[in-house]
C-alpha positions as CSV (number, residue, x, y, z in Angstrom):
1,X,0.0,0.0,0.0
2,X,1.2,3.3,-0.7
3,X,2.3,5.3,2.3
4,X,2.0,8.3,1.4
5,X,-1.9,7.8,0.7
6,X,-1.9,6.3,4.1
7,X,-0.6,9.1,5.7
8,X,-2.4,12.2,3.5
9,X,-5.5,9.8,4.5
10,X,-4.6,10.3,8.4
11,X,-3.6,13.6,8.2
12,X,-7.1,14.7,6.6
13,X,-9.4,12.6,9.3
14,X,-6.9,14.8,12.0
15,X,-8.2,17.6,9.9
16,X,-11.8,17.0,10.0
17,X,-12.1,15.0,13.8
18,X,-15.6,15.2,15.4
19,X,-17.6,16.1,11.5
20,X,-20.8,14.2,11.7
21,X,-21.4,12.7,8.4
22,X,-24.2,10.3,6.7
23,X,-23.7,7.8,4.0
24,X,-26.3,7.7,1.4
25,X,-26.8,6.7,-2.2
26,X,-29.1,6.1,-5.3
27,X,-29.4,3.0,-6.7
28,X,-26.0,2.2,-6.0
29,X,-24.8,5.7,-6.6
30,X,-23.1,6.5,-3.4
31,X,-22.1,9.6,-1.1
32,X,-20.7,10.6,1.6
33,X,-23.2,13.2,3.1
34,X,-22.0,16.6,5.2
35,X,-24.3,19.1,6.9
36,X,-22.9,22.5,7.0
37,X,-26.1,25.0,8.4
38,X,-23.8,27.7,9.0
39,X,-21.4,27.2,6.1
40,X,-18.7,26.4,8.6
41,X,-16.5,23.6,7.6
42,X,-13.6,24.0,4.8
43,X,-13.5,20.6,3.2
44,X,-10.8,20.6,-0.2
45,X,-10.0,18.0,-2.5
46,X,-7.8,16.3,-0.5
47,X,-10.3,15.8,2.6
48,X,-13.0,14.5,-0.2
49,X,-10.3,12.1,-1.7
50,X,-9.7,10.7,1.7
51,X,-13.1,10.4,2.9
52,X,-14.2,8.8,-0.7
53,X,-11.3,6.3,-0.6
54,X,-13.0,2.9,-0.2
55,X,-9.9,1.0,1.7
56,X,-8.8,3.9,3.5
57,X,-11.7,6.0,4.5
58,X,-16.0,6.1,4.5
59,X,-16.2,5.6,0.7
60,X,-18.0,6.9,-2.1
61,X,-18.3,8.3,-5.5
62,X,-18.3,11.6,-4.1
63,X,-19.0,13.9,-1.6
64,X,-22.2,16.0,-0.5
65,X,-22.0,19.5,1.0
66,X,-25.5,20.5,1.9
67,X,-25.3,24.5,3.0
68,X,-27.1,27.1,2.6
69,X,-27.0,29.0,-0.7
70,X,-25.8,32.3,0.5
71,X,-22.5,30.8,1.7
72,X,-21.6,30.4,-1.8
73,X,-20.8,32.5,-5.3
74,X,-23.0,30.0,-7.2
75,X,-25.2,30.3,-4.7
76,X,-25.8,33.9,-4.0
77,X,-26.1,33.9,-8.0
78,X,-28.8,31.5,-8.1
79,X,-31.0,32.8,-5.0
80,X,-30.8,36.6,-6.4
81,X,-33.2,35.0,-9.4
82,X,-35.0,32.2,-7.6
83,X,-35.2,33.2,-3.4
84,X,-36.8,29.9,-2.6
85,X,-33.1,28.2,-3.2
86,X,-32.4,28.1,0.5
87,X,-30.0,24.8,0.2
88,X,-27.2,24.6,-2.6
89,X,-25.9,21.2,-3.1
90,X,-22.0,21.3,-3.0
91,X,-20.9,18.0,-4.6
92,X,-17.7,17.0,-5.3
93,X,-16.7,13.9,-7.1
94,X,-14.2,11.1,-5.4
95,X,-11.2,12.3,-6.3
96,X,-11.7,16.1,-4.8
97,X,-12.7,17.8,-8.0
98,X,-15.5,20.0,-8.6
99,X,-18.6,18.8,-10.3
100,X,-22.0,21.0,-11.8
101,X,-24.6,18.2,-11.0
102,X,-25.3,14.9,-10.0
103,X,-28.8,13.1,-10.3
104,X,-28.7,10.6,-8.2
105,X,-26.8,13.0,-5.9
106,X,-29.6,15.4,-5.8
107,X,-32.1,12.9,-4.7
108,X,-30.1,11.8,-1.6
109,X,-29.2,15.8,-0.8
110,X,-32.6,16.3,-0.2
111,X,-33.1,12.8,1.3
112,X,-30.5,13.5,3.8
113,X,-32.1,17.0,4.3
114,X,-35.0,15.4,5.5
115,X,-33.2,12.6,7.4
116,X,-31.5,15.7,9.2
117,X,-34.6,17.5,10.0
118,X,-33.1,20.6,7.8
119,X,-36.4,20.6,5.4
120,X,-40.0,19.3,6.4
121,X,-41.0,17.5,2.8
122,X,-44.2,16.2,1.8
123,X,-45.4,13.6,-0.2
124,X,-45.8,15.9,-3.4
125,X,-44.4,18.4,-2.2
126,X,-41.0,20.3,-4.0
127,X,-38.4,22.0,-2.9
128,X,-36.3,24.0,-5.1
129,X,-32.0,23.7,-4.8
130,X,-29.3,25.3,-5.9
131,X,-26.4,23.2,-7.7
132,X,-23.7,24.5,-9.9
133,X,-25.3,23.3,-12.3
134,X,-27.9,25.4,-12.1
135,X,-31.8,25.7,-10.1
136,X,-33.0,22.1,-9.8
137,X,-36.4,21.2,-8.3
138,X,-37.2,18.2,-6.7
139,X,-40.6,16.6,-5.9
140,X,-41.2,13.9,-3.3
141,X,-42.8,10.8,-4.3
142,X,-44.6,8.1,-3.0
143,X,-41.0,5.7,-3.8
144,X,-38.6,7.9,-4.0
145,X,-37.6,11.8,-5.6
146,X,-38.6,13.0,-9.1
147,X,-36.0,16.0,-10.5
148,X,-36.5,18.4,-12.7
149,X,-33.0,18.2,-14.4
150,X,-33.2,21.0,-16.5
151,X,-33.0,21.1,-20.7
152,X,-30.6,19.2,-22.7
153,X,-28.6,20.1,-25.2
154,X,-26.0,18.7,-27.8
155,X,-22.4,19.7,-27.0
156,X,-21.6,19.5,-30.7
157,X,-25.0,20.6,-32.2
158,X,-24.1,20.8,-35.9
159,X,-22.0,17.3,-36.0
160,X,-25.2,15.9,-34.2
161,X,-27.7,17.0,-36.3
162,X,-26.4,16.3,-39.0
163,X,-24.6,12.4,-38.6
164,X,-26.6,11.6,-35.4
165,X,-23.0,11.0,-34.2
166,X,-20.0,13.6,-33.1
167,X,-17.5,11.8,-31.9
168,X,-15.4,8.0,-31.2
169,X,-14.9,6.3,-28.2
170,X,-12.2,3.4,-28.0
171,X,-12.6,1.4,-24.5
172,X,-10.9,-2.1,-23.7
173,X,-13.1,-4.9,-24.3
174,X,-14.1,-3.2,-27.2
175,X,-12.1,-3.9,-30.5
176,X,-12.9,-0.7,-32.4
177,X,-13.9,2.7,-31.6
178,X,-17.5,3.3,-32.0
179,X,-19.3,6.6,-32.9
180,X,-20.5,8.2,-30.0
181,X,-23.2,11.2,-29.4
182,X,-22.5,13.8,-26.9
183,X,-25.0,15.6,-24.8
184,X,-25.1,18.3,-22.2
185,X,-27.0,17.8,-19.0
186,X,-25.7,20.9,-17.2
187,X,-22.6,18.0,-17.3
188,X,-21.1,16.4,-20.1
189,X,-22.0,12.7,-21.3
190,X,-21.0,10.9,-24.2
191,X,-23.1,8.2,-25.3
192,X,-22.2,4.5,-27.3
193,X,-24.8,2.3,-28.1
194,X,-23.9,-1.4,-28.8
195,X,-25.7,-3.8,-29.8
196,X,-25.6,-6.6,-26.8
197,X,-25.6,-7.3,-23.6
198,X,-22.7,-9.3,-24.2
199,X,-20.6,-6.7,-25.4
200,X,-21.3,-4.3,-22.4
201,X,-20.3,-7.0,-19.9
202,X,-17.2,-7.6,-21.8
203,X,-16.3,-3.8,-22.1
204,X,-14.0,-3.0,-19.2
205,X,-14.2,0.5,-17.2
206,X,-11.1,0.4,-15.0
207,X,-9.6,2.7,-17.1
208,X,-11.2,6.0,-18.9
209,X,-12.6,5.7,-21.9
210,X,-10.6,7.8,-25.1
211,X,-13.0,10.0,-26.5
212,X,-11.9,12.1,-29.6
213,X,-13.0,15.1,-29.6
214,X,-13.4,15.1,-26.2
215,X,-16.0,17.9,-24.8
216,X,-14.2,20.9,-23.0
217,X,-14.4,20.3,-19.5
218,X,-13.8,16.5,-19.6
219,X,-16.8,13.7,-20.3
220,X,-18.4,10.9,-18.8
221,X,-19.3,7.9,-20.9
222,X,-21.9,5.9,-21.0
223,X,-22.0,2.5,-22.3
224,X,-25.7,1.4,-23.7
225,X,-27.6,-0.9,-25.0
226,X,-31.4,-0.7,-26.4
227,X,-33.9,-3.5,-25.0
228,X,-35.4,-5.6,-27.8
229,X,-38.5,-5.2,-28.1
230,X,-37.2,-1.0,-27.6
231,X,-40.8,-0.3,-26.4
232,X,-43.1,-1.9,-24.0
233,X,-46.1,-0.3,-23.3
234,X,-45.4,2.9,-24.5
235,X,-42.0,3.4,-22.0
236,X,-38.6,3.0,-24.0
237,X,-35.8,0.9,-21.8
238,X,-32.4,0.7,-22.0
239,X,-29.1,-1.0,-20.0
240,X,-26.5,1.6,-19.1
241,X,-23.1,1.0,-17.8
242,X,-20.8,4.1,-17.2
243,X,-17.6,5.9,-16.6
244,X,-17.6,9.3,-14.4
245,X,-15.2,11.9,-14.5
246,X,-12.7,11.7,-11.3
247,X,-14.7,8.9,-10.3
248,X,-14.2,5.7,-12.6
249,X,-17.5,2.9,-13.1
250,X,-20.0,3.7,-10.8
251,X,-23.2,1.5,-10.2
252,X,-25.4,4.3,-11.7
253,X,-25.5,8.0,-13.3
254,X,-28.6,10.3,-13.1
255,X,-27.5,12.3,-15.5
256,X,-25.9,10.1,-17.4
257,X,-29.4,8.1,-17.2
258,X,-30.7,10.9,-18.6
259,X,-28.0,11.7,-21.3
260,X,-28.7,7.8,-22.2
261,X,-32.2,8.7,-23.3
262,X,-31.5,11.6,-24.8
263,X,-28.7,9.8,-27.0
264,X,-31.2,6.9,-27.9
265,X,-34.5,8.7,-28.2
266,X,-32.9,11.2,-31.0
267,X,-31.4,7.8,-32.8
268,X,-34.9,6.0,-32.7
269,X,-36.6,8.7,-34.4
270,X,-39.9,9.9,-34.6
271,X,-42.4,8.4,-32.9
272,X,-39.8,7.4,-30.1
273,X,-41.5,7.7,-26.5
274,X,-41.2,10.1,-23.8
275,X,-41.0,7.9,-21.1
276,X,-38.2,5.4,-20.3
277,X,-36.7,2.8,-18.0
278,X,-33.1,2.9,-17.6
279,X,-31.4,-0.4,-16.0
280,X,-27.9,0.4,-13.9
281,X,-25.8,-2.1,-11.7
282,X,-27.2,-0.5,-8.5
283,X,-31.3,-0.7,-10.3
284,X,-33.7,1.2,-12.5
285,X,-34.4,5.0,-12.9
286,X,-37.1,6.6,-14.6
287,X,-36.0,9.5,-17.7
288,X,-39.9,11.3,-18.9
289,X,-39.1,14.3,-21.7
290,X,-41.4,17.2,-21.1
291,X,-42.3,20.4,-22.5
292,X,-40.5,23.5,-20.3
293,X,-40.1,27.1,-19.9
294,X,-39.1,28.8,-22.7
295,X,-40.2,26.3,-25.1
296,X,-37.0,24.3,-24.2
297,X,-36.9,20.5,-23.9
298,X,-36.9,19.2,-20.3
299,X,-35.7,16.1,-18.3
300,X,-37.2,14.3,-15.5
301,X,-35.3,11.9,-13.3
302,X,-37.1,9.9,-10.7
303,X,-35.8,7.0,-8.4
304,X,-35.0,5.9,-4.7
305,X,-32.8,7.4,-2.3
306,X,-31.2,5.8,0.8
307,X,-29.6,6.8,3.7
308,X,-27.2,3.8,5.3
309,X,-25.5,4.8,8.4
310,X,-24.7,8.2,10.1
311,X,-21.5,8.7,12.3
312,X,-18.7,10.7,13.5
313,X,-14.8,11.2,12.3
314,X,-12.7,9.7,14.5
């Protein structure tokens, strides 16, 4: 084992002694969950790498900040044009760096809000939050948390209207590149559709994908393939496996979800449904396209959130 992780790991517990912390997740999508009511606590990269690290600390696919939205830039920014944001969502993936939004993530913030007794939540009731990726609303189900995730939008709009493709991917397992369709959730996602189940289990995310060209800021990359028959009742389903930024394979994506629909919706054509079932490792999510403000294109993500176990930093 590397020592110097071992000791960088100690010295940021020392750091942080006495935090209380939760550990949540959706479907399989994990977190390791912070309260910070009076904006408080300084956690960096390191102390997120630490307390993410699955030998050597809590471990998770990243970490959750909730605090108040005034504590913040992004915050402040988003609460001078929507005043109900009271809570902004500071997420961070495992490795420490700095993320605009996470689906699942956003259910369990508001989950673990609850859990805390932060926010009093109803059964259909919503509760608007700020992220850096934006204002994101969130509604409380019967089962679980339904999100308003905000419009979509192609990263490379004029290679994707016209070849319904932008870009290749090469991954090992795989023996060729494959075209690839990138879309913007507020994050960015690149999509491959193959055409088996067998090749998805045989395509191997230890590594990061090679994506060429690769979006800006980074990509994740989402591995899927369509259900045969693609339609069942009027609700379009799909298997996803995926690769996150700073993270590596993760049990499940909301976003990525919901780029994952995007991505095979706009390759089934017309006709293609609204509403659709996206299998993960960790379980399913719902993805339902709707009409928004502005005449903009809309995605909802609904699913479960789960709280595990609570403690304190020793």
């Amino acid at each position: 084992m590397d020592a110097t992780l071992t000791e960088t790991t100690g010295t940021a517990f020392q750091a942080l002694a006495g935090l209380r912390f939760s550990k949540g997740h959706g479907t399989g999508n994990d977190f390791v969950l912070v309260a910070d009511p009076e904006g408080e606590h300084t956690i960096d990269a390191g102390h997120v790498a630490a307390l993410c690290n699955r030998h050597l600390g809590i471990g998770g696919d990243g970490l959750i900040r909730a605090v108040p939205s005034r504590f913040l830039p992004e915050g402040r920014e988003i609460l001078a044009a929507n005043p109900d944001a009271e809570w902004f969502m500071d997420y961070r993936n495992g490795d420490g760096s700095l993320s605009e939004m996470c689906g699942n993530g956003v259910r369990v913030f508001v989950h673990f809000l609850r859990a805390e007794g932060l926010i009093d939540l109803p059964v259909g009731g919503a509760l608007a939050i700020g992220t850096r990726g934006g204002l994101k609303t969130v509604v409380r189900t019967a089962d679980g948390y339904a999100v308003d995730m905000g419009p979509w939008e192609f990263i490379f709009p004029g290679e994707a209207t016209a070849k319904a493709m932008d870009s290749l991917v090469t991954a090992e397992g795989l023996e060729v590149p494959r075209p690839a369709l990138s879309v913007s959730m507020g994050n960015p996602h690149t999509v491959v559709a193959l055409a088996e189940l067998g090749e998805l289990e045989a395509t191997r995310l230890y590594t990061a994908p090679a994506v060429e060209p690769v979006p800006a800021n980074g990509t994740n990359v989402e591995f899927v393939v369509p259900s045969e028959p693609l339609v069942l009742d009027g609700i379009g389903s799909v298997t996803m496996r995926v690769h996150e930024r700073g993270v590596g394979e993760t049990q499940s994506c909301g976003t990525g979800a919901c780029a994952a629909a995007v991505a095979i919706r706009h390759w089934a054509g017309a006709g293609a449904p609204d509403a659709w079932r996206v299998n993960v490792p960790g379980g399913v999510v719902g993805v339902k396209f709707f009409a928004g403000p502005g005449g903009h294109e809309h995605v909802e993500l609904s699913g479960p959130a789960v709280i595990v176990a609570s403690g304190t930093l020793s």
